[in-house]
C-alpha positions, -999 to +999 in steps of 0.1 A: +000+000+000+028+026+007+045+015-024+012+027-043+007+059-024+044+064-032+039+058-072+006+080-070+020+108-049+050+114-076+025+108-099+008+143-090+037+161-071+066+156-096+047+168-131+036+195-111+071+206-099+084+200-135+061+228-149+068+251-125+106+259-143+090+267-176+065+285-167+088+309-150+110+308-179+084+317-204+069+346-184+104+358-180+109+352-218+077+366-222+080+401-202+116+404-219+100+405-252+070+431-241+103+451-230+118+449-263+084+459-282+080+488-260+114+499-260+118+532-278+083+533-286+065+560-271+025+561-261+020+520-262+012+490-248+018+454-251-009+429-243+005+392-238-032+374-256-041+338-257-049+326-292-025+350-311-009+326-340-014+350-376-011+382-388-046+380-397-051+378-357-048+414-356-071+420-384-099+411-364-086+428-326-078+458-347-112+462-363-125+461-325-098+483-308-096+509-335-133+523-325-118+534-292-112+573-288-079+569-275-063+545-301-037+560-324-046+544-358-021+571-374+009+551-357-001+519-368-023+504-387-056+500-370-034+511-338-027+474-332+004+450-342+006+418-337+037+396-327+026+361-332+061+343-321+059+357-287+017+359-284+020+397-277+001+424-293+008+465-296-017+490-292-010+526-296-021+554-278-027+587-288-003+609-271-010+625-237-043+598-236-047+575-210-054+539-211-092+527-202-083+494-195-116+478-194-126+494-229-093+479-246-095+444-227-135+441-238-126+451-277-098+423-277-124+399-260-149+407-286-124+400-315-124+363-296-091+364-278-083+363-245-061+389-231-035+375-200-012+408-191-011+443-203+029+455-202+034+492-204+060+520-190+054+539-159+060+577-156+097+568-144+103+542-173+100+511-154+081+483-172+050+476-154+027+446-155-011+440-149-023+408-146-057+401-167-085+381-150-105+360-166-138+368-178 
Protein backbone atom coordinates (compact mmCIF):
# COMPACT_ATOMS: atom_id res chain seq x y z
CA UNK A 1 0.00 0.00 0.00
CA UNK A 2 2.80 2.56 0.73
CA UNK A 3 4.45 1.51 -2.41
CA UNK A 4 1.19 2.72 -4.27
CA UNK A 5 0.73 5.87 -2.44
CA UNK A 6 4.41 6.44 -3.21
CA UNK A 7 3.87 5.85 -7.16
CA UNK A 8 0.63 8.01 -6.96
CA UNK A 9 2.01 10.79 -4.89
CA UNK A 10 5.03 11.40 -7.56
CA UNK A 11 2.51 10.81 -9.94
CA UNK A 12 0.85 14.31 -9.01
CA UNK A 13 3.71 16.06 -7.06
CA UNK A 14 6.58 15.65 -9.60
CA UNK A 15 4.71 16.75 -13.06
CA UNK A 16 3.63 19.51 -11.13
CA UNK A 17 7.14 20.58 -9.86
CA UNK A 18 8.37 20.04 -13.45
CA UNK A 19 6.07 22.76 -14.93
CA UNK A 20 6.79 25.12 -12.51
CA UNK A 21 10.56 25.95 -14.32
CA UNK A 22 9.00 26.67 -17.58
CA UNK A 23 6.54 28.53 -16.74
CA UNK A 24 8.77 30.86 -15.01
CA UNK A 25 11.02 30.76 -17.86
CA UNK A 26 8.37 31.71 -20.37
CA UNK A 27 6.87 34.58 -18.38
CA UNK A 28 10.43 35.80 -18.02
CA UNK A 29 10.92 35.20 -21.78
CA UNK A 30 7.71 36.57 -22.15
CA UNK A 31 7.99 40.15 -20.15
CA UNK A 32 11.58 40.44 -21.92
CA UNK A 33 9.96 40.48 -25.21
CA UNK A 34 7.02 43.11 -24.08
CA UNK A 35 10.27 45.05 -22.96
CA UNK A 36 11.81 44.88 -26.30
CA UNK A 37 8.42 45.92 -28.24
CA UNK A 38 8.01 48.83 -25.97
CA UNK A 39 11.37 49.93 -26.05
CA UNK A 40 11.84 53.19 -27.79
CA UNK A 41 8.31 53.32 -28.62
CA UNK A 42 6.46 55.96 -27.12
CA UNK A 43 2.50 56.09 -26.14
CA UNK A 44 2.02 51.97 -26.16
CA UNK A 45 1.24 48.96 -24.75
CA UNK A 46 1.83 45.41 -25.11
CA UNK A 47 -0.86 42.88 -24.28
CA UNK A 48 0.52 39.16 -23.82
CA UNK A 49 -3.21 37.42 -25.59
CA UNK A 50 -4.07 33.79 -25.74
CA UNK A 51 -4.86 32.62 -29.16
CA UNK A 52 -2.46 34.96 -31.13
CA UNK A 53 -0.90 32.64 -34.01
CA UNK A 54 -1.38 34.96 -37.60
CA UNK A 55 -1.09 38.20 -38.82
CA UNK A 56 -4.64 38.04 -39.66
CA UNK A 57 -5.07 37.77 -35.70
CA UNK A 58 -4.77 41.35 -35.60
CA UNK A 59 -7.12 42.05 -38.42
CA UNK A 60 -9.87 41.12 -36.37
CA UNK A 61 -8.62 42.81 -32.65
CA UNK A 62 -7.83 45.83 -34.72
CA UNK A 63 -11.19 46.15 -36.31
CA UNK A 64 -12.53 46.10 -32.47
CA UNK A 65 -9.79 48.28 -30.81
CA UNK A 66 -9.62 50.95 -33.51
CA UNK A 67 -13.28 52.33 -32.49
CA UNK A 68 -11.79 53.43 -29.21
CA UNK A 69 -11.19 57.27 -28.85
CA UNK A 70 -7.90 56.95 -27.51
CA UNK A 71 -6.27 54.54 -30.09
CA UNK A 72 -3.66 56.05 -32.45
CA UNK A 73 -4.63 54.38 -35.83
CA UNK A 74 -2.09 57.07 -37.43
CA UNK A 75 0.91 55.15 -35.75
CA UNK A 76 -0.12 51.85 -36.83
CA UNK A 77 -2.34 50.41 -38.75
CA UNK A 78 -5.64 49.99 -36.98
CA UNK A 79 -3.36 51.11 -33.77
CA UNK A 80 -2.71 47.42 -33.18
CA UNK A 81 0.35 45.00 -34.18
CA UNK A 82 0.57 41.78 -33.70
CA UNK A 83 3.66 39.58 -32.73
CA UNK A 84 2.65 36.11 -33.23
CA UNK A 85 6.07 34.26 -32.13
CA UNK A 86 5.86 35.70 -28.73
CA UNK A 87 1.74 35.91 -28.45
CA UNK A 88 1.99 39.71 -27.73
CA UNK A 89 0.10 42.36 -29.32
CA UNK A 90 0.79 46.46 -29.55
CA UNK A 91 -1.66 49.03 -29.18
CA UNK A 92 -1.02 52.59 -29.63
CA UNK A 93 -2.12 55.42 -27.75
CA UNK A 94 -2.67 58.67 -28.83
CA UNK A 95 -0.26 60.88 -27.12
CA UNK A 96 -1.01 62.50 -23.68
CA UNK A 97 -4.30 59.79 -23.57
CA UNK A 98 -4.74 57.46 -20.96
CA UNK A 99 -5.36 53.85 -21.13
CA UNK A 100 -9.18 52.74 -20.21
CA UNK A 101 -8.29 49.40 -19.46
CA UNK A 102 -11.57 47.77 -19.41
CA UNK A 103 -12.61 49.36 -22.86
CA UNK A 104 -9.26 47.92 -24.61
CA UNK A 105 -9.50 44.39 -22.74
CA UNK A 106 -13.50 44.13 -23.83
CA UNK A 107 -12.63 45.08 -27.71
CA UNK A 108 -9.84 42.29 -27.69
CA UNK A 109 -12.36 39.87 -25.97
CA UNK A 110 -14.93 40.71 -28.64
CA UNK A 111 -12.42 40.02 -31.49
CA UNK A 112 -12.43 36.26 -29.60
CA UNK A 113 -9.14 36.44 -27.85
CA UNK A 114 -8.27 36.32 -24.52
CA UNK A 115 -6.09 38.86 -23.09
CA UNK A 116 -3.49 37.51 -20.00
CA UNK A 117 -1.16 40.84 -19.12
CA UNK A 118 -1.06 44.28 -20.32
CA UNK A 119 2.90 45.46 -20.18
CA UNK A 120 3.37 49.23 -20.37
CA UNK A 121 5.99 51.98 -18.98
CA UNK A 122 5.41 53.92 -15.94
CA UNK A 123 6.00 57.66 -15.62
CA UNK A 124 9.70 56.76 -14.37
CA UNK A 125 10.32 54.21 -17.29
CA UNK A 126 10.02 51.06 -15.38
CA UNK A 127 8.08 48.33 -17.17
CA UNK A 128 4.99 47.58 -15.40
CA UNK A 129 2.74 44.60 -15.52
CA UNK A 130 -1.07 44.01 -14.94
CA UNK A 131 -2.28 40.82 -14.62
CA UNK A 132 -5.67 40.13 -16.73
CA UNK A 133 -8.54 38.14 -14.98
CA UNK A 134 -10.55 35.96 -16.58
CA UNK A 135 -13.82 36.77 -17.79
Amino acid sequence: MKFILSIFGLCVVVPSLLLAEPLDKALVKERANAEARLSGSTNQVVFAVDGLCCKSCGIGIGNKVCKLEFIDTSVLPKGVEVHRKEALLSVAVKNNEAVNLASLVSAIRKAGYEPVRLYERSDDGALTSTDIPKE
